[in-house]
C-alpha atoms as an extended CHARMM CRD file, in Angstrom:
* protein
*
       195  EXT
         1         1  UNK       CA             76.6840000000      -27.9250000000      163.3720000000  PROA      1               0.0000000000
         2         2  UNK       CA             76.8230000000      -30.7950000000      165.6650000000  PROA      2               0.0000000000
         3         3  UNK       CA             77.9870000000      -33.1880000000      163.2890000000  PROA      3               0.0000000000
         4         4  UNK       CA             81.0120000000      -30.4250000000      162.3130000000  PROA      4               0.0000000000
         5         5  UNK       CA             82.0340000000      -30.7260000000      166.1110000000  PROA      5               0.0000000000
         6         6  UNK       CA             82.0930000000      -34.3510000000      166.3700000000  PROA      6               0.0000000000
         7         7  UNK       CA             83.7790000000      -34.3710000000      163.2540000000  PROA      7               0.0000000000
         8         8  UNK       CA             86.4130000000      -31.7400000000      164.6850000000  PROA      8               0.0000000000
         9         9  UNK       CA             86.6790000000      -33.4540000000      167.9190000000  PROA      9               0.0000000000
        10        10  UNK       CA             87.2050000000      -36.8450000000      166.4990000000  PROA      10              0.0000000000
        11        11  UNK       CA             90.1970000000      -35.9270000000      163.9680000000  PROA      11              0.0000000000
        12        12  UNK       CA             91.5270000000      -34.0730000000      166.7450000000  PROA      12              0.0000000000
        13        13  UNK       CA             91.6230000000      -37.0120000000      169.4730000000  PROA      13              0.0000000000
        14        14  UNK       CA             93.2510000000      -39.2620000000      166.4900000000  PROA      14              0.0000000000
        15        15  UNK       CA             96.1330000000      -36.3520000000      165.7980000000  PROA      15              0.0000000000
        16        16  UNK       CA             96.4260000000      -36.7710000000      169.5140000000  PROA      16              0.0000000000
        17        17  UNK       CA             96.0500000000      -40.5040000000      169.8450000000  PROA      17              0.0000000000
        18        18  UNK       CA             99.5690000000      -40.7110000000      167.4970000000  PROA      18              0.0000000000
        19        19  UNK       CA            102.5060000000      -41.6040000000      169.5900000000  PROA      19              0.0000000000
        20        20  UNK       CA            105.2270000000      -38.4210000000      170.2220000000  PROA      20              0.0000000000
        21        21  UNK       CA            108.2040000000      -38.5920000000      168.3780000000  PROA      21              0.0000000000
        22        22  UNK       CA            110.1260000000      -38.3010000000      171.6820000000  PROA      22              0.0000000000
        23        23  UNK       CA            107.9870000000      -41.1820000000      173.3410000000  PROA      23              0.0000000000
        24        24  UNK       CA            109.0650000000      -43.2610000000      169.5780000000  PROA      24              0.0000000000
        25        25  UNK       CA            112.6190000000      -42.3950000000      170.2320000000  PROA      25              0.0000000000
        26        26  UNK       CA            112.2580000000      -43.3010000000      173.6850000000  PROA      26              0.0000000000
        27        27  UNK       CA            111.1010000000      -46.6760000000      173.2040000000  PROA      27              0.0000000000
        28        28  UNK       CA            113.2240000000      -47.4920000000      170.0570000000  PROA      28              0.0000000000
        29        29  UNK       CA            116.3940000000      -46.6280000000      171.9670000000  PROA      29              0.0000000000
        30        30  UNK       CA            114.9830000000      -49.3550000000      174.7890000000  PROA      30              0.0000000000
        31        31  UNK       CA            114.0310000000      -51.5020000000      172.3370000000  PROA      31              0.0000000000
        32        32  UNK       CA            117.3940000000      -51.4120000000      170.8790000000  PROA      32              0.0000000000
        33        33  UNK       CA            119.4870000000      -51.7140000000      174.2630000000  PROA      33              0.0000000000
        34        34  UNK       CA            117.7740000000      -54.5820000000      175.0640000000  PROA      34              0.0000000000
        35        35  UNK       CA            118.7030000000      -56.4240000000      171.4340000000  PROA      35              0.0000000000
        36        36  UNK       CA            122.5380000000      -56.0640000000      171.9070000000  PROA      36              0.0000000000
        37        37  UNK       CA            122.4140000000      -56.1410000000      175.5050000000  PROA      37              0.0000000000
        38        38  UNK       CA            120.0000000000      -58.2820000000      176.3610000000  PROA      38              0.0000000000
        39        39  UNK       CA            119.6620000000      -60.3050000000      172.7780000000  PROA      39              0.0000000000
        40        40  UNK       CA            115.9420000000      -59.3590000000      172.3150000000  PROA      40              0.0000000000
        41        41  UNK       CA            114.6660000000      -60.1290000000      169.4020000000  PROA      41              0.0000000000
        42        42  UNK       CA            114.4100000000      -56.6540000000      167.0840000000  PROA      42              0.0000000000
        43        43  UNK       CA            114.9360000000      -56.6770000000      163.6570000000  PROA      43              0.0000000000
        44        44  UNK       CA            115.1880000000      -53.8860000000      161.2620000000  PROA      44              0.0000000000
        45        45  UNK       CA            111.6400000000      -51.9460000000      161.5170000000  PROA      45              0.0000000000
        46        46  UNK       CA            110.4440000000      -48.3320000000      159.6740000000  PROA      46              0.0000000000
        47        47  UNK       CA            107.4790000000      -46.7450000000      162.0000000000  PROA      47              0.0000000000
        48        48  UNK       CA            106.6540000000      -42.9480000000      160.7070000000  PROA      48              0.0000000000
        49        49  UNK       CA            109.6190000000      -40.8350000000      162.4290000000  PROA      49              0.0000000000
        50        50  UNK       CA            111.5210000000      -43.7780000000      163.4100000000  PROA      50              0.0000000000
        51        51  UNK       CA            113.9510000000      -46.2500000000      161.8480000000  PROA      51              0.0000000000
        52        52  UNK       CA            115.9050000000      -49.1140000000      163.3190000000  PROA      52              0.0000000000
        53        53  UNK       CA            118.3530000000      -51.1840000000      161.6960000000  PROA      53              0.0000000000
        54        54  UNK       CA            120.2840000000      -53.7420000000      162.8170000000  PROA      54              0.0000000000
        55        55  UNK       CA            124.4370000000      -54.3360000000      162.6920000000  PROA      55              0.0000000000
        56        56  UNK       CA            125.8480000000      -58.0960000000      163.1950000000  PROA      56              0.0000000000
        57        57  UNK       CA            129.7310000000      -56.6080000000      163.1260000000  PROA      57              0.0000000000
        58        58  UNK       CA            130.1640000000      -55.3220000000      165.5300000000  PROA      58              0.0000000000
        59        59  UNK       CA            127.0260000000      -56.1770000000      167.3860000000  PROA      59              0.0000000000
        60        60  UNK       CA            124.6450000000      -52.9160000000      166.8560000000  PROA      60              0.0000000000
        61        61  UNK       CA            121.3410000000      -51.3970000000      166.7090000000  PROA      61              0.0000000000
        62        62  UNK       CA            121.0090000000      -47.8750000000      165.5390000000  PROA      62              0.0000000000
        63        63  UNK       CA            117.8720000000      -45.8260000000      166.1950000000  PROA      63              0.0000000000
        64        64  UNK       CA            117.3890000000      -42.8300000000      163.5480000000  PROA      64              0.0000000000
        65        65  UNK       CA            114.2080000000      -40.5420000000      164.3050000000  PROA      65              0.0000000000
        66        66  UNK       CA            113.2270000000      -38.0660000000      161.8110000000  PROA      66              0.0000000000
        67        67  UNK       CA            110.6200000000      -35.5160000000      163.4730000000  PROA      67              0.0000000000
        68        68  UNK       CA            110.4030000000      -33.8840000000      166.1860000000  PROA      68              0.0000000000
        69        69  UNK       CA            112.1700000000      -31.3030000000      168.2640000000  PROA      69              0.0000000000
        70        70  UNK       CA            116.1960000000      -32.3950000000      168.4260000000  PROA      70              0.0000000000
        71        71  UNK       CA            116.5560000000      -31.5730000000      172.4190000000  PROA      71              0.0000000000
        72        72  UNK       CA            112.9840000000      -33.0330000000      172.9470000000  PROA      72              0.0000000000
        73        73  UNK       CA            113.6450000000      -35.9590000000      171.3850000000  PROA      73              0.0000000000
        74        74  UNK       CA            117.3660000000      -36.1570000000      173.0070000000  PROA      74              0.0000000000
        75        75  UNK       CA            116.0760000000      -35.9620000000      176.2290000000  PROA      75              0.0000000000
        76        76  UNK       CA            114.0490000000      -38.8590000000      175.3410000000  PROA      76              0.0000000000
        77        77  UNK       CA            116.7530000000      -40.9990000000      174.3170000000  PROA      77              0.0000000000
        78        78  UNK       CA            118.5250000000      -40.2490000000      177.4630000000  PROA      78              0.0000000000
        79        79  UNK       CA            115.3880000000      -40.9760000000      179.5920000000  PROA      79              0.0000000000
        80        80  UNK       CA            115.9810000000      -44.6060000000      177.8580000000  PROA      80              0.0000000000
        81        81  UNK       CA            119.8200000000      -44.8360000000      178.2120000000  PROA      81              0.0000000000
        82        82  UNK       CA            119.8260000000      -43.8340000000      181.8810000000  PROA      82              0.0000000000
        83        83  UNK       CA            117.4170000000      -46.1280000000      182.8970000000  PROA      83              0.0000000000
        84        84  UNK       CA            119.5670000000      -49.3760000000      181.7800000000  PROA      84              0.0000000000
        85        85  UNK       CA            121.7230000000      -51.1370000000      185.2020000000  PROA      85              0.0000000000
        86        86  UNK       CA            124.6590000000      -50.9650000000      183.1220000000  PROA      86              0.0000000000
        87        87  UNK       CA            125.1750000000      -47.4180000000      184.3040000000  PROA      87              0.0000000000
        88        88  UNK       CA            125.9890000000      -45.7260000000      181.0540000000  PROA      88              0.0000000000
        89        89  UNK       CA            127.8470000000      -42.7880000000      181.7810000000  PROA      89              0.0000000000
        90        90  UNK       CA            129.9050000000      -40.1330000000      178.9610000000  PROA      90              0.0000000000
        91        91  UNK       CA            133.4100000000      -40.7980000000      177.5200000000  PROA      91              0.0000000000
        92        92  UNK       CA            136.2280000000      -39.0340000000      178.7190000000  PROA      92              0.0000000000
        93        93  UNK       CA            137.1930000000      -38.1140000000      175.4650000000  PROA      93              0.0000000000
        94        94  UNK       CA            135.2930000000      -35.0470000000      173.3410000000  PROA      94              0.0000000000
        95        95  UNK       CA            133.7540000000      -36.2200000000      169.8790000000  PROA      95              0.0000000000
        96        96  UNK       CA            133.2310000000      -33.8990000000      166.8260000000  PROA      96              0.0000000000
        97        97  UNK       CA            129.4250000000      -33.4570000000      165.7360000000  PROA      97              0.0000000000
        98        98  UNK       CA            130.5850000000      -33.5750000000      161.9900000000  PROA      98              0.0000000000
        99        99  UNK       CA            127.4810000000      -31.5810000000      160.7580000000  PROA      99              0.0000000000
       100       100  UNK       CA            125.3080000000      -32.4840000000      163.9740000000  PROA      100             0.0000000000
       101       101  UNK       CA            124.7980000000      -30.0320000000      166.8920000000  PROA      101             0.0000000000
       102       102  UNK       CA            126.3160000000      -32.7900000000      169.0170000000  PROA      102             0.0000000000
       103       103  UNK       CA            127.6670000000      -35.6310000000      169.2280000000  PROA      103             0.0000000000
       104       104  UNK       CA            127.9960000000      -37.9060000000      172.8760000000  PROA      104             0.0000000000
       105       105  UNK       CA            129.1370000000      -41.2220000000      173.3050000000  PROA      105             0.0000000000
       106       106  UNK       CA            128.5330000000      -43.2340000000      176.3640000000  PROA      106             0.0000000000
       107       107  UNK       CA            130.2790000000      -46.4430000000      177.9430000000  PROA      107             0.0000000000
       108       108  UNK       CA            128.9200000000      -48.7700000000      180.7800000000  PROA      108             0.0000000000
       109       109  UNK       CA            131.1940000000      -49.6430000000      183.5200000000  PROA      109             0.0000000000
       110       110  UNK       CA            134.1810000000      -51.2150000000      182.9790000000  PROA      110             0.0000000000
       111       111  UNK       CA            132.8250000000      -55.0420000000      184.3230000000  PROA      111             0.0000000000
       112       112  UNK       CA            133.0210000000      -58.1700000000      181.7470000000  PROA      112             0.0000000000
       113       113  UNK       CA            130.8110000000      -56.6810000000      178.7030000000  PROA      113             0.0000000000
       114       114  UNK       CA            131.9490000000      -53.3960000000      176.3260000000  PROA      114             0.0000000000
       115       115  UNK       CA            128.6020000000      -51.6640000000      175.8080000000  PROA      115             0.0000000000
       116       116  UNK       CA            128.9470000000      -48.0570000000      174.2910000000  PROA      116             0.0000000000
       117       117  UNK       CA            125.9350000000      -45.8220000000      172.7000000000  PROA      117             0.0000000000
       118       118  UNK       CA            127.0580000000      -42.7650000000      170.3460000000  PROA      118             0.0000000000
       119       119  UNK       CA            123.9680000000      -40.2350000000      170.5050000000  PROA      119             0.0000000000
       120       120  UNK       CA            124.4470000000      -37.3990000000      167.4010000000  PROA      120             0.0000000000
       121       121  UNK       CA            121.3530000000      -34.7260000000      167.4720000000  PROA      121             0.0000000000
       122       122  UNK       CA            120.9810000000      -33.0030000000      164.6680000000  PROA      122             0.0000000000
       123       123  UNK       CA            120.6830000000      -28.8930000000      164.5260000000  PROA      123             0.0000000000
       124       124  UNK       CA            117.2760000000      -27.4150000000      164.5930000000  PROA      124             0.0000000000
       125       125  UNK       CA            115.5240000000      -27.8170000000      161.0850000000  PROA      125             0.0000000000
       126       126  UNK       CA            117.6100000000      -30.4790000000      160.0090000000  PROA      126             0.0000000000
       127       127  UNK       CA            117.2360000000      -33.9920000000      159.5300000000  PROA      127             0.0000000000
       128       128  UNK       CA            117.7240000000      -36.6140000000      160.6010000000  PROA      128             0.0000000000
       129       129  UNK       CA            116.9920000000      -35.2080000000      164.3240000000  PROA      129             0.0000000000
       130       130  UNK       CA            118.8240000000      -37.3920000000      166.1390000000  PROA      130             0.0000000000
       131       131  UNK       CA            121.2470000000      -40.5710000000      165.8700000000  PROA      131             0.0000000000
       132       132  UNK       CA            121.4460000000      -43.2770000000      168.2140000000  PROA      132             0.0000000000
       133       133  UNK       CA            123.7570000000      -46.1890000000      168.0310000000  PROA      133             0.0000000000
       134       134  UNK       CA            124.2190000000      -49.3760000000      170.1840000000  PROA      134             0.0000000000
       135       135  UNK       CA            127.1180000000      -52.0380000000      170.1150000000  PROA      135             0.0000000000
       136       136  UNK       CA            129.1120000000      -54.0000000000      171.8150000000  PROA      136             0.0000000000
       137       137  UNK       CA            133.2680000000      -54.0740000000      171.0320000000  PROA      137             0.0000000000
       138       138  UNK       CA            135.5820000000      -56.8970000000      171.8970000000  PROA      138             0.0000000000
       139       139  UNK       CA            137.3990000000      -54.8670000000      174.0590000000  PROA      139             0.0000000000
       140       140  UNK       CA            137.0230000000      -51.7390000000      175.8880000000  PROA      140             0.0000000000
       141       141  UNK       CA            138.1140000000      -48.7800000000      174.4220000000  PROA      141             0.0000000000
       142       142  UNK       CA            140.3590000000      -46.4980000000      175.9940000000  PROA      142             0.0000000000
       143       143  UNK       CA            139.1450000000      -43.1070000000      175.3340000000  PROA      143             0.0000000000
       144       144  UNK       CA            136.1580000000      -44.4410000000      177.7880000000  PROA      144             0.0000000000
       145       145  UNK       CA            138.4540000000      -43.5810000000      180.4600000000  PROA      145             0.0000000000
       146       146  UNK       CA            140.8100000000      -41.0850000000      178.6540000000  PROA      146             0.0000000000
       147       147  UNK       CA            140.5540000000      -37.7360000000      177.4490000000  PROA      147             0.0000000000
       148       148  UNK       CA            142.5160000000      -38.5010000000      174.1880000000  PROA      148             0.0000000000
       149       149  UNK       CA            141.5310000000      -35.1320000000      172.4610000000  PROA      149             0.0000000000
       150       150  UNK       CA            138.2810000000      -34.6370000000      169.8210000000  PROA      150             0.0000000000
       151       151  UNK       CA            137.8180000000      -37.6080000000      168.5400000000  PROA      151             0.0000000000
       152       152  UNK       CA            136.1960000000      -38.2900000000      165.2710000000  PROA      152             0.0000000000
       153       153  UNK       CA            133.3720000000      -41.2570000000      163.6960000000  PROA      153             0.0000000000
       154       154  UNK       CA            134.2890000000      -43.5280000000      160.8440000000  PROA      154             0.0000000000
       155       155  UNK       CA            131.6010000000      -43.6640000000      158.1770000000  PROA      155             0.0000000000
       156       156  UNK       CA            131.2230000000      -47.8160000000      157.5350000000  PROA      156             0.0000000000
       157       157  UNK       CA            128.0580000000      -47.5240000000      155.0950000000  PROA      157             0.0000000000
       158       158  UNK       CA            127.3450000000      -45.1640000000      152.1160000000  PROA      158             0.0000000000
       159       159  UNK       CA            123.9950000000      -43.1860000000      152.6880000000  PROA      159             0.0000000000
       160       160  UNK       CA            121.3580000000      -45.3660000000      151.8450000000  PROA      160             0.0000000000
       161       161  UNK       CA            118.6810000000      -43.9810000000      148.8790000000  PROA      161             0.0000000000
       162       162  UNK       CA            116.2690000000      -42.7850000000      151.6940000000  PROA      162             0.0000000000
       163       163  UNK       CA            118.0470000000      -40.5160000000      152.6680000000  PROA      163             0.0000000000
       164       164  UNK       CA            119.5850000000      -42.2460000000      155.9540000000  PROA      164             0.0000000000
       165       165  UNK       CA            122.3050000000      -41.5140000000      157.3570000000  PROA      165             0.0000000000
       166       166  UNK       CA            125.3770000000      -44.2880000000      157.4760000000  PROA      166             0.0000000000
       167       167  UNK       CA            125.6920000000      -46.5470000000      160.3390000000  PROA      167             0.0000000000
       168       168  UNK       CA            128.7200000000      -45.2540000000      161.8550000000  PROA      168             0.0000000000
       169       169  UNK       CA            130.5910000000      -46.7540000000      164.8200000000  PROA      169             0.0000000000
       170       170  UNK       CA            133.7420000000      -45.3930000000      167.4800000000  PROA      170             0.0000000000
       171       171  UNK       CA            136.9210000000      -45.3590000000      165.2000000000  PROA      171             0.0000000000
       172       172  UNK       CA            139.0580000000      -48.1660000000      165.7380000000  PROA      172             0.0000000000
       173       173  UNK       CA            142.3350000000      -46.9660000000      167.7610000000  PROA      173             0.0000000000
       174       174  UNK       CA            145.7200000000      -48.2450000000      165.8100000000  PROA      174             0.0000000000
       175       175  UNK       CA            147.4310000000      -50.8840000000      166.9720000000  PROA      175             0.0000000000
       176       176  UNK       CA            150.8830000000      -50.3000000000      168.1250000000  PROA      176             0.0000000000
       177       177  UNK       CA            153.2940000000      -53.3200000000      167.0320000000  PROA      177             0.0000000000
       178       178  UNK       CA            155.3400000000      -54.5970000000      169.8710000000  PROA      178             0.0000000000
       179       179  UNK       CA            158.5450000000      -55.0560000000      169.4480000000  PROA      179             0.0000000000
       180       180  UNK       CA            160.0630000000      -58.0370000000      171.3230000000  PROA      180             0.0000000000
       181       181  UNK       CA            163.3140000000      -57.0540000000      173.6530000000  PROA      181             0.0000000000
       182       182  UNK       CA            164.7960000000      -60.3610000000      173.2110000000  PROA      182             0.0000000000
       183       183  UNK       CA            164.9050000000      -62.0840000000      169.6440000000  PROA      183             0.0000000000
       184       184  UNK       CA            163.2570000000      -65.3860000000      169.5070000000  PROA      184             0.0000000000
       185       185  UNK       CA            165.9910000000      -68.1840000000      168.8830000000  PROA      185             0.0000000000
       186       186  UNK       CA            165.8250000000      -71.4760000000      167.3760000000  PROA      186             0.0000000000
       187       187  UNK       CA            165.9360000000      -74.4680000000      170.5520000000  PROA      187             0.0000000000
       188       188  UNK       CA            167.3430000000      -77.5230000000      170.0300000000  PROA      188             0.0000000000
       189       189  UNK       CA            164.4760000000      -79.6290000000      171.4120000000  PROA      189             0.0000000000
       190       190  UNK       CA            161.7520000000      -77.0360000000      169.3450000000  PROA      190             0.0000000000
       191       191  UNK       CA            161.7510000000      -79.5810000000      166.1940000000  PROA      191             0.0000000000
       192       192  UNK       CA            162.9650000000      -76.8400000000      163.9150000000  PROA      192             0.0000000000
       193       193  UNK       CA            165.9130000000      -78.2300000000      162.7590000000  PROA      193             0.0000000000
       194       194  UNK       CA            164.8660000000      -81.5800000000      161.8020000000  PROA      194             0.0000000000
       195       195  UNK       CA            164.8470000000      -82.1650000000      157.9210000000  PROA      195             0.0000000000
């Protein structure tokens, strides 16, 4: 009967001894700030509940967790967001969830770098639970500041076989051509005349 016990007891500290799914998230959303913010060096890992792969253009790291409870685990990711100096704080602009319960996207403050995070968390029962992309833009984008209506998420990447869900980044605002008042005119003294 003893032996049952100990046998009991010890499966049940190593069930407990496994990290949270939450705790994962939490520290694969770090771990991921840190790479495009900070340049750490994390490349593309697959842990149990969590996956992390890499982008080089833009400059991204998304975080996909697979298990655990959606508002749990979002909480978690926040925990790891709000923590960074860069002062991450929500877009002006709303975002549709496309299929998640919710979709949030972040920006730091407006200072020299463009850091945004786009956090999607899944409905209950679904997978995957939550979303979490990193990456830096060239320039800052305007709905940061804006309330430019529901905006939408471009899919970049097909699914993958396992099941992932595409990397998927802020839409790209069009460009607006400008149109120059004054029409440029051939100088003398520019060269293009010569033959």
């Amino acid at each position: 009967m003893r032996l049952i016990l100990l046998t009991v007891f010890v499966s049940l500290t190593a069930v407990a001894a496994h990290a949270d799914p939450a705790d994962d998230a939490r520290s694969a959303t770090a771990a991921c700030l840190s790479a495009v913010i900070d340049g750490a060096p994390v490349g593309d890992i697959e842990e149990g509940p969590i996956m992390i792969r890499r982008g080089k253009d833009p400059v991204s790291c998304t975080v996909t967790v697979s298990d655990g409870e959606p508002v749990v685990v979002r909480d978690a990711v926040m925990t790891a967001i709000s923590r960074r100096a860069e002062l991450f704080r929500p877009t002006r602009a709303r975002w549709d969830p496309q299929g998640f319960a919710t979709r949030e996207a972040f920006c730091n403050l407006s200072l020299r770098r463009n850091l945004s995070v786009v956090v999607s968390t899944a409905k209950p029962g679904l997978q995957p639970v939550l979303v979490a992309t990193v990456f830096e833009a060239t320039k800052r984008d305007g709905r940061c500041d804006r309330d430019e209506g529901v905006q939408t998420l471009e899919e970049k990447e097909p699914a993958s076989a396992t099941g992932a869900p595409p990397i998927q980044e802020l839409t790209p605002k069009p460009s607006r051509a400008k149109k120059r008042l004054i029409p440029r005119l051939p100088w003398p003294w520019s060269g293009r005349d010569k033959q």
